[in-house]
C-alpha positions in Angstrom: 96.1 -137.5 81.8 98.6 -135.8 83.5 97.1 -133.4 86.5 96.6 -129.8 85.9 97.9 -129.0 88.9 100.3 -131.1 91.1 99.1 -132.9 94.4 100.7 -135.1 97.3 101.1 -137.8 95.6 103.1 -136.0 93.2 105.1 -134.0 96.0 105.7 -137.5 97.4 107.1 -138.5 94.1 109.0 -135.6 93.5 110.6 -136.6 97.2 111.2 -140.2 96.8 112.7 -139.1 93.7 115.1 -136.2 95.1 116.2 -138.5 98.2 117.1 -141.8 95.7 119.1 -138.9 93.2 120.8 -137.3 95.8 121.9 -141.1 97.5 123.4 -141.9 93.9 125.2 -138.8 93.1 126.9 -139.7 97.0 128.0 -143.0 95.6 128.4 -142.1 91.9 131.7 -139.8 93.5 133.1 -142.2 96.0 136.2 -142.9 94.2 137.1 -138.9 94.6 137.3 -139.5 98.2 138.3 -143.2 98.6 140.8 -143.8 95.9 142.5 -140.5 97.3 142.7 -142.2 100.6 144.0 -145.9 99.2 146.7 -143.8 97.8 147.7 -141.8 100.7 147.5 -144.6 102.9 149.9 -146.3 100.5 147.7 -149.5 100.5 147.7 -149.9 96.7 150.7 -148.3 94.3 148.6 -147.0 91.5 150.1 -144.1 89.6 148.4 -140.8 89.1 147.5 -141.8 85.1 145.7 -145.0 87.0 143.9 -142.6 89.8 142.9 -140.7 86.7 140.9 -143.1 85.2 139.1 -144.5 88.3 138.1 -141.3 89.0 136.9 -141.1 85.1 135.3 -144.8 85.1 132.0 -144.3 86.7 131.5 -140.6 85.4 131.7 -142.2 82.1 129.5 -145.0 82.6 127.0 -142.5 84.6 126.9 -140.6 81.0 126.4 -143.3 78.5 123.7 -145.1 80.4 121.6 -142.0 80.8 120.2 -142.3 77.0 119.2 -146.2 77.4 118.3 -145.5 81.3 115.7 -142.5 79.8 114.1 -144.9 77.3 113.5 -147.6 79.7 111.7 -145.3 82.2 109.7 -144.1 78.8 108.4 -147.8 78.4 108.5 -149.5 81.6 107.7 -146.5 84.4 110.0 -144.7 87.2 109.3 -147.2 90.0 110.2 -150.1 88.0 114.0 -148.7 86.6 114.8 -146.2 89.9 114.3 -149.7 92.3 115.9 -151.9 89.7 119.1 -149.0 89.5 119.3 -148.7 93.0 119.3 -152.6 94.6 121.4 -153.6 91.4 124.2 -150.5 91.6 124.2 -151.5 95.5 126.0 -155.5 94.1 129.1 -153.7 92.4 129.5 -151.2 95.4 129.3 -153.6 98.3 132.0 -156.0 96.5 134.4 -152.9 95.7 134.8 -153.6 99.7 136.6 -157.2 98.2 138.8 -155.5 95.8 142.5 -155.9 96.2 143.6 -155.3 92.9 143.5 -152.2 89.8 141.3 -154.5 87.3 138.9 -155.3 89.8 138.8 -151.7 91.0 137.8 -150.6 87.4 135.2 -152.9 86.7 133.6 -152.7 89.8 133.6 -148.7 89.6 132.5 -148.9 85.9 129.3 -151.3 87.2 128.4 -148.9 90.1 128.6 -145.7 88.2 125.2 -146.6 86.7 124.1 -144.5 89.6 124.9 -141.1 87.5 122.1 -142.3 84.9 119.7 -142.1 88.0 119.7 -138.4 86.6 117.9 -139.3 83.1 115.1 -142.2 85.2 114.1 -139.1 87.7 113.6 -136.4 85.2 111.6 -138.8 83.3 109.4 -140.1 86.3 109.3 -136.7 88.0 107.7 -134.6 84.3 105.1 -137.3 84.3 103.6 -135.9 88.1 103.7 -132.3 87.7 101.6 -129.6 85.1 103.5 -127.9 82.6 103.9 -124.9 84.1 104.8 -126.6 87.6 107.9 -128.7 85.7 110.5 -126.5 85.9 110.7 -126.0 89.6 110.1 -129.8 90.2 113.0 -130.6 88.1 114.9 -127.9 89.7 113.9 -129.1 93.3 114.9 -132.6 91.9 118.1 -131.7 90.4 119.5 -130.9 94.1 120.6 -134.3 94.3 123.4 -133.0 92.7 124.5 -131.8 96.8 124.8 -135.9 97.1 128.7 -135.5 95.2 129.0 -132.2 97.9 127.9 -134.6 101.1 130.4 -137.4 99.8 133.5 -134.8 99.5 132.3 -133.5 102.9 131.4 -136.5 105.0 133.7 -139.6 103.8 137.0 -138.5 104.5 135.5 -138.2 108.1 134.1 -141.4 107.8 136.8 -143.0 106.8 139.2 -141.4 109.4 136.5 -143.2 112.2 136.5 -146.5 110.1 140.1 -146.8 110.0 140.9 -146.0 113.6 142.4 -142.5 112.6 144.7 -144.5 110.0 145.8 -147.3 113.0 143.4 -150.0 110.8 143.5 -149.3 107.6 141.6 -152.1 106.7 138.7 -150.2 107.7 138.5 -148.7 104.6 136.6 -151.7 103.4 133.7 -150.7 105.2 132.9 -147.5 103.4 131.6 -149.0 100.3 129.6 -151.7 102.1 127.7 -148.8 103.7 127.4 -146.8 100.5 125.7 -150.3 99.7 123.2 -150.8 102.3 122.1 -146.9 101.8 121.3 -147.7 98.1 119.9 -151.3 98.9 117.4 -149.0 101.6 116.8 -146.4 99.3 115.6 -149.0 96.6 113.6 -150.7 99.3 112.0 -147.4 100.1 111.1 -146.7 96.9 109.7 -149.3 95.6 107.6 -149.9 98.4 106.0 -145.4 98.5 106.1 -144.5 95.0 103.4 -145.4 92.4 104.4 -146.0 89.1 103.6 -143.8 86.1 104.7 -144.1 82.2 103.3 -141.4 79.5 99.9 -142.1 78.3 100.9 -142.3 74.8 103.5 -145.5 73.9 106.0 -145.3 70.8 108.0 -148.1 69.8 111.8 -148.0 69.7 112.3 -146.1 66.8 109.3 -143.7 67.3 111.4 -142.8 70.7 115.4 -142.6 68.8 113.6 -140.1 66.7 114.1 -137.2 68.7 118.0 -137.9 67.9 117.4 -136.3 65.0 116.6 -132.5 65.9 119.7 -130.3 66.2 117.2 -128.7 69.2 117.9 -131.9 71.3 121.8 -131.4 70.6 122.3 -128.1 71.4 120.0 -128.7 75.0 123.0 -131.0 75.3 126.0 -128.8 74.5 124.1 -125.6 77.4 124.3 -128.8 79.7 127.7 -129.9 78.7 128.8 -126.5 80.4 126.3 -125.9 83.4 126.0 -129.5 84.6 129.6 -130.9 82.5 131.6 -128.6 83.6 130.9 -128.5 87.2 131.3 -131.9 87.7 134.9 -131.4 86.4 135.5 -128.7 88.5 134.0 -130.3 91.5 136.7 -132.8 91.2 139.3 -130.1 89.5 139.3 -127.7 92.2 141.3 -129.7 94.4 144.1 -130.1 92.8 144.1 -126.7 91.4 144.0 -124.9 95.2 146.6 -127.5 96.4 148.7 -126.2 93.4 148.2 -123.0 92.9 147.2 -121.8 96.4 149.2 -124.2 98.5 146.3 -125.1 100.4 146.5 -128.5 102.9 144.5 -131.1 101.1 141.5 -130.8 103.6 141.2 -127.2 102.9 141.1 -127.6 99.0 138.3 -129.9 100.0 136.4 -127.8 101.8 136.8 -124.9 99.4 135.7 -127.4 96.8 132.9 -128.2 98.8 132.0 -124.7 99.2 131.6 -124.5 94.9 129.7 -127.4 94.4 127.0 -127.1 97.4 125.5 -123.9 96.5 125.6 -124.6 92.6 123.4 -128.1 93.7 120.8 -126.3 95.9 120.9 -123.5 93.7 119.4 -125.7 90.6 115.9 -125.5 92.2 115.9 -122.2 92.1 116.9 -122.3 88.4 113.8 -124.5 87.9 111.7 -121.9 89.7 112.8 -119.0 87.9 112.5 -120.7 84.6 108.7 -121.5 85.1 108.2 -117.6 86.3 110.2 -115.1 83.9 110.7 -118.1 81.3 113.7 -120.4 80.5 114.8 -118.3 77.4 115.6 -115.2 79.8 117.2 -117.4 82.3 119.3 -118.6 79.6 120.9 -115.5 78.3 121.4 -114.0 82.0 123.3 -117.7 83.1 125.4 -117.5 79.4 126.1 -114.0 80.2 127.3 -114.3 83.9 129.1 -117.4 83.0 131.0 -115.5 80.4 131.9 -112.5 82.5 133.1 -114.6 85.8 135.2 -117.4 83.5 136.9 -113.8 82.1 137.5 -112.6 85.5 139.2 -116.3 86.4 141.3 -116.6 83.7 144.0 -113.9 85.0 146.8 -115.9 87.0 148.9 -115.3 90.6 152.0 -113.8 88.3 155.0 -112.3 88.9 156.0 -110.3 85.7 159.5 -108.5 85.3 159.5 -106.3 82.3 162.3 -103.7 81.0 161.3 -100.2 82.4 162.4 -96.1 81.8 165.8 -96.3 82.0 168.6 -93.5 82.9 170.8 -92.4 80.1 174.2 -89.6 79.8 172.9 -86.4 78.7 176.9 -85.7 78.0 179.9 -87.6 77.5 182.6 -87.9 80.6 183.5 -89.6 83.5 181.1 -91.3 86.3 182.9 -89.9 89.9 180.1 -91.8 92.2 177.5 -94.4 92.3 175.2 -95.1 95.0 171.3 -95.8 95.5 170.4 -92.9 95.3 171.9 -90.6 92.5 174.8 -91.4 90.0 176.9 -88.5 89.4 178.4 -87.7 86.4 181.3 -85.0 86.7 179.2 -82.2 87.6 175.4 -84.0 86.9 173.8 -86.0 89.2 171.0 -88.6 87.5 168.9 -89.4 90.5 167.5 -93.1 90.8 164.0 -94.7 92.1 165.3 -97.2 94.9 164.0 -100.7 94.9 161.2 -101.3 97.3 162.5 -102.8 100.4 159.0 -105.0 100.6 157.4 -107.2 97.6 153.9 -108.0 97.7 154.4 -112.0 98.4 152.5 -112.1 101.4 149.8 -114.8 101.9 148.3 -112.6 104.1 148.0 -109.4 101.7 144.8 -108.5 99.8 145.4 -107.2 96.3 142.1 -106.6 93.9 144.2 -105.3 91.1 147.8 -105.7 90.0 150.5 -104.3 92.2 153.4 -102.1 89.9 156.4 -100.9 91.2 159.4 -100.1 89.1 162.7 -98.7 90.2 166.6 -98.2 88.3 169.4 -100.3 88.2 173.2 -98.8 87.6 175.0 -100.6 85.2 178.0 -98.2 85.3 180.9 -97.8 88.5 183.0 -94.9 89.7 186.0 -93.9 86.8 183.7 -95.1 83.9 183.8 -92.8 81.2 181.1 -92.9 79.6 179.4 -91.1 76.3 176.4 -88.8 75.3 172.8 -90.8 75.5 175.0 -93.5 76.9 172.3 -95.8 79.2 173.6 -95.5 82.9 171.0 -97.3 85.0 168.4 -99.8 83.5 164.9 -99.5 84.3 162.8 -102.5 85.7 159.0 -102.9 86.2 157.6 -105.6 88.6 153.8 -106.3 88.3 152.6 -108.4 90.5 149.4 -110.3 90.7 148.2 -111.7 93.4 144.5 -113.7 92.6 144.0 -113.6 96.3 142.5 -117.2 97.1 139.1 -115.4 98.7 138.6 -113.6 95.9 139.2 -116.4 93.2 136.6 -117.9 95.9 133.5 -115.8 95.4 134.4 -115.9 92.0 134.0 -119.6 91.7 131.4 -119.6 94.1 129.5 -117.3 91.9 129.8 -119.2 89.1 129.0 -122.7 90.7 125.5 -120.6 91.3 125.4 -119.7 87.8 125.3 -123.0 86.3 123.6 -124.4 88.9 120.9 -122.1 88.0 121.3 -123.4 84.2 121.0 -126.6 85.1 117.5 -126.2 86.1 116.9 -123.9 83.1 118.0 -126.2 80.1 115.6 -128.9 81.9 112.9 -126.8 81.7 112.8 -126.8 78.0 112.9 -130.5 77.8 109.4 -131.1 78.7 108.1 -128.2 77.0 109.4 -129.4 73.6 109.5 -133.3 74.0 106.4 -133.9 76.1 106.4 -137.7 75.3 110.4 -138.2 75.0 111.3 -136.8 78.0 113.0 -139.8 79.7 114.9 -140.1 76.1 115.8 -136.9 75.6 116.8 -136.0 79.3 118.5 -139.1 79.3 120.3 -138.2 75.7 121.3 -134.2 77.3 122.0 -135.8 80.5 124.7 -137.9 78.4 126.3 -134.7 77.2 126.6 -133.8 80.2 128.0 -136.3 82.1 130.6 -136.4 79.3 131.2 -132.9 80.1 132.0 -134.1 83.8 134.4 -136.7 82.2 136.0 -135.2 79.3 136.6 -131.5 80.9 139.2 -132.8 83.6 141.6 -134.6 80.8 141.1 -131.3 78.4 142.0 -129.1 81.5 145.2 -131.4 82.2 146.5 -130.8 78.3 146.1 -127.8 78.2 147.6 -127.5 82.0 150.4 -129.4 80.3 150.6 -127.3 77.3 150.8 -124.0 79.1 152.3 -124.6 82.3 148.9 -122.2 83.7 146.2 -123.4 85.8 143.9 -120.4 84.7 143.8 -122.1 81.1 141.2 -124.2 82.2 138.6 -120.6 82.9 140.0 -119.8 79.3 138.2 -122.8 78.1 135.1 -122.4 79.7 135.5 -118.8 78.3 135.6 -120.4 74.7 132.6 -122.8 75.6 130.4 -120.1 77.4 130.6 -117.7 74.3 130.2 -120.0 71.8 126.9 -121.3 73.9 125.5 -117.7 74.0 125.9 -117.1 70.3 124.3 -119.9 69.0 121.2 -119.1 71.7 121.2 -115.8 70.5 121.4 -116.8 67.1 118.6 -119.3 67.6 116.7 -117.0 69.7 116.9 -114.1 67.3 115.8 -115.8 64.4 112.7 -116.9 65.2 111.7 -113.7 66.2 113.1 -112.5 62.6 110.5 -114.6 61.1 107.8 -115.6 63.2 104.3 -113.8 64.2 105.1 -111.2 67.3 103.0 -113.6 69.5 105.6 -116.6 69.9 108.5 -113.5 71.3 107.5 -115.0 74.7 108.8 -118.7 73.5 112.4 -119.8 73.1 112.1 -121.3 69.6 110.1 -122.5 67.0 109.5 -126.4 65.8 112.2 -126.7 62.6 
């Protein structure tokens, strides 16, 4: 029977837990950081479809073993899986340290990125230590593990910078990954030797647990997470190329910007958890859809430079043009004054703009002895808007949304227990899926349609697209059971189909 309220066994759970998530979310994005450098350093000669997919690989494996990962810690218990997860994953990532070749690379980083289906084995083994109404801020408080992809964007360039002698050994590199090892090795030591282990009271056999498969509820937890947890594993990796690109930034500063979305939306998660259990996961829901709509819209407009026909200056009588200069054109006896071109554009890195920057001024098209006739266009017109996106804006921006989802993520999770009391590793474990194949799916869709428009902002349409079409189904959802059920369940999310 699982305590009414939680105690310091369960704390010590919940911290064993949070430590072990946040070590594999470090190594489950090592290949952001160290295939980058392998690369640079010229030491293999992989193209960038080939860095592509080892940064893919373990995302994807991190994804599809969630739903397997989540029923084994339904039958066999938290301790058991986490310790097994941990020394295991620690085998593949101490050998990547041998790896001379692309096949080797792949495999290796397919085998170790069973450290992102850590995810589904906490969520299972955490639910099982806390009350109902304590689940939602555990799981949040768990969920900032997510910081661990944060710490590895932060930390291992550093690391590697020391290893290789600041690039005079590169051989060095080799020893990044054995220390990744040792720290999961440790932290499967550690874990096996403080936690207890735990599985829920009541048993189900294989198929009992697949059932759950079958409610469109479980599915639509896993599209919500596709965008708050998906999605910000994409841009976590995204956002580096995309400041590099479109802002020109040094490759360490696109880091560190990156760094700057993806920490707060981890830590933030807890707080997601803790809100959920207080005004209830439904509200948190529609105010995360909502801000996540709004902020994607305000992303989505480009640095541009638009040139667009303006007013022109026409004859209002026939004759001959006597003079032409910046200022006027004169026309026998009529002068047609013109709006001079501004001697400064707004190109400067250093310039603020908040909204779009017009200026417009006349062109002659006519010289001295022209004769020209009656409506006869003298001087075009041209309007120049400029728009700048300054980079410190488009920061808070993405910085506010990081927060958003992060505060999702803990809010989708909070329905999971609620509604699958005695699936929740397979169910977690099934969203968490969704999600990871968010994180792993998102970065090739935003590279189509980079491709296909030429605009990096057309990856904030997307989320645009995916962010309303979460809300109205919610809504839809939401509002219907309160269409037809009993006043009483208004405080609940949904209703048992």
């Amino acid at each position: 029977m699982i305590e009414e309220r939680a105690d310091f066994k369960s704390h010590k759970i919940l911290f064993f837990n949070t430590l072990a998530f946040t070590i594999c979310f470090a190594a489950w994005t090592i290949n952001g950081v160290l295939v980058t450098f392998l690369v640079d350093s010229s030491i293999f000669k992989w193209d960038s479809v080939q860095v592509g997919w080892l940064f893919g690989i373990p995302i994807l494996s991190g994804a599809i073993f969630r739903f397997p990962i989540g029923m084994l810690t339904d039958k066999f218990g938290g301790k058991v899986i986490f310790t097994s997860l941990l020394i295991f994953c620690s085998i593949p990532m101490f050998l990547l340290s041998y790896a001379n070749d692309y096949t080797a690379f792949a495999i290796l980083s397919f085998i170790f990125g069973l450290t992102g289906a850590s995810f589904a084995c906490g969520i299972a083994f955490t639910s099982l230590w806390y009350p109902k109404n304590k689940q939602g801020t555990a799981l949040g408080i768990f969920g900032v593990g997510n910081t661990g992809t944060a710490l590895t964007a932060l930390f291992a360039p550093s690391l590697l910078d020391y290893l290789t002698e600041h690039g005079v050994h590169l051989d060095g590199w080799r020893s990044l990954p054995q220390i990744y090892a040792a720290a999961l090795l440790v932290m499967g030591i550690l874990f096996f030797l403080f936690t207890t282990n735990r599985i829920p009271e009541k048993k189900k056999t294989i198929k009992e647990l697949m059932h759950p498969l079958k409610q469109v509820r479980l599915w639509r937890f896993g599209l919500y997470y596709f965008l708050v947890f998906g999605c910000f594993v994409a841009f976590s990796q995204w956002l580096i190329p995309y400041y590099v690109n479109a802002y020109y930034m040094p490759l360490v500063t696109a880091g560190f910007l990156t760094s700057l979305f993806s920490m707060p939306a981890g830590l933030i998660r807890a707080f997601g958890g803790w809100l959920a259990d207080k005004v209830g996961a439904r509200k948190v829901m529609y105010y995360v859809f909502s801000a996540s709509i709004i902020l994607s819209f305000l992303l989505i407009f480009p640095r541009m430079e638009i040139y667009s026909p303006g007013s022109g200056v026409t004859a209002v009588k026939s004759g001959i043009v006597t003079e032409v200069n910046e200022n006027e054109i004169i026309l026998e006896d009529q002068k047609y004054p013109l709006i001079k071109k501004a001697a400064e554009f707004y190109h400067e890195s250093e310039a603020t703009l908040v909204l779009p920057k017009i200026e417009a001024w006349h062109e002659p098209i006519v010289n001295e002895g022209d004769e020209v006739q009656k409506r006869e266009l003298l001087a075009r017109g041209v309007t120049r808007i400029f728009f700048q996106a300054n980079v410190w804006i488009f920061t808070g921006f993405v910085l506010l949304i990081g927060m958003t989802w992060g505060t999702g993520m803990g809010g989708v999770y909070k329905f999971i227990p609620e509604y699958f009391p005695n699936e929740v590793g397979v169910v977690g474990g099934m969203v968490g899926v969704l999600g990871g194949l968010g994180g792993f799916f998102s970065p090739i869709i935003f590279g189509y349609a980079l491709n296909f428009t030429g605009i990096w902002t057309s990856s904030w349409f997307l989320m645009l697209l995916l962010s309303l079409t979460c809300f109205i189904w919610f809504h839809k959802v939401v509002t219907g059971m309160l269409n037809k059920r009993s006043p009483e369940l208004q405080t609940k999310f949904e209703t048992v189909r």
